[in-house]
C-alpha positions as CSV (number, residue, x, y, z in Angstrom):
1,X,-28.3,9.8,49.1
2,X,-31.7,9.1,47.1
3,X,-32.2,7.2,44.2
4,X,-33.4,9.3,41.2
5,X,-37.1,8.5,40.9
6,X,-38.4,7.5,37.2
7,X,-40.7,9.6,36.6
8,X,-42.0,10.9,32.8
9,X,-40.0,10.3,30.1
10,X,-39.0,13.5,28.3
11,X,-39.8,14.1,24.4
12,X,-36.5,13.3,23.7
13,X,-36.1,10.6,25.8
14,X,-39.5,8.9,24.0
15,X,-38.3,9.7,20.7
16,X,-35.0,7.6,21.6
17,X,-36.9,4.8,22.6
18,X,-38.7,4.9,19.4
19,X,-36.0,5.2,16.9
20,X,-34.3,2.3,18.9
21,X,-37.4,-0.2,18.8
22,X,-38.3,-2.5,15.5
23,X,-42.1,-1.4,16.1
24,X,-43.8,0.5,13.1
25,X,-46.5,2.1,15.2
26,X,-48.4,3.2,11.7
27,X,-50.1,0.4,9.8
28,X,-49.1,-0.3,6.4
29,X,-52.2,1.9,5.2
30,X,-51.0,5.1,6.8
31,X,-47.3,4.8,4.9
32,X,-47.6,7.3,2.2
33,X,-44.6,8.4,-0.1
34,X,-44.1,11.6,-1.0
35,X,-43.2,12.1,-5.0
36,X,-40.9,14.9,-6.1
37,X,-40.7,15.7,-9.6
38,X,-37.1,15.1,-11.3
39,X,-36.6,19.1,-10.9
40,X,-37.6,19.0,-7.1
41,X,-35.5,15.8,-6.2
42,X,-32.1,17.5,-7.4
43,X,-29.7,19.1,-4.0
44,X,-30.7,22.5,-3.5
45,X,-27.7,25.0,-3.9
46,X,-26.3,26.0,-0.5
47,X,-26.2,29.5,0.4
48,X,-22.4,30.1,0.1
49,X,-23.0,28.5,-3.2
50,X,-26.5,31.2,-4.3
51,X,-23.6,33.9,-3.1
52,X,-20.9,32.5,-5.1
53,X,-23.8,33.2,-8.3
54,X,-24.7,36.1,-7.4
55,X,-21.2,37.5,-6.7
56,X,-20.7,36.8,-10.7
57,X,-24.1,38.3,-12.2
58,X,-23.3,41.5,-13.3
59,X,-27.4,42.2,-12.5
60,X,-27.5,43.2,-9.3
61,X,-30.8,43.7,-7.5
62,X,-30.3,45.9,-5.0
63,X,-28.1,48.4,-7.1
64,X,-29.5,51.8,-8.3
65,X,-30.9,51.3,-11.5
66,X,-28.8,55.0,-12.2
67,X,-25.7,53.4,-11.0
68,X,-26.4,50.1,-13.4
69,X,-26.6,52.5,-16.2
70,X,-23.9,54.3,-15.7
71,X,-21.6,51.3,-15.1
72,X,-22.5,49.9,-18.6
73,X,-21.8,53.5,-20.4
């Protein structure tokens, strides 16, 4: 029976070893925060829940605009 041979990590197997180690391989320079406007910091709706909204409009985009009309008539 052989022994495994160590050979390349993998990208996964790096990115392990990187999220276990206390090294911040970027110097304090390079750390840049990203800034969101109060209206872009706010959960986006899933899409069950953008369904859900459009399940209640009574627009409905991909209707016939003949049927729309006769609907409200």
């Amino acid at each position: 029976m052989q022994k495994a041979t160590h050979g390349t990590p993998t990208e996964s197997e790096e990115d392990v070893v990187a999220d276990r180690s206390t090294e911040d391989p970027l110097p304090p320079e390079k750390h840049h925060t990203i800034r969101l406007s109060a209206g872009d910091a706010g959960p986006k709706p899933t899409e069950s829940e953008e369904d859900v909204v459009a399940d209640r409009t009574e627009d409905d985009p991909l209707r016939p605009k003949e049927m729309a009309r006769s609907k409200a008539n």
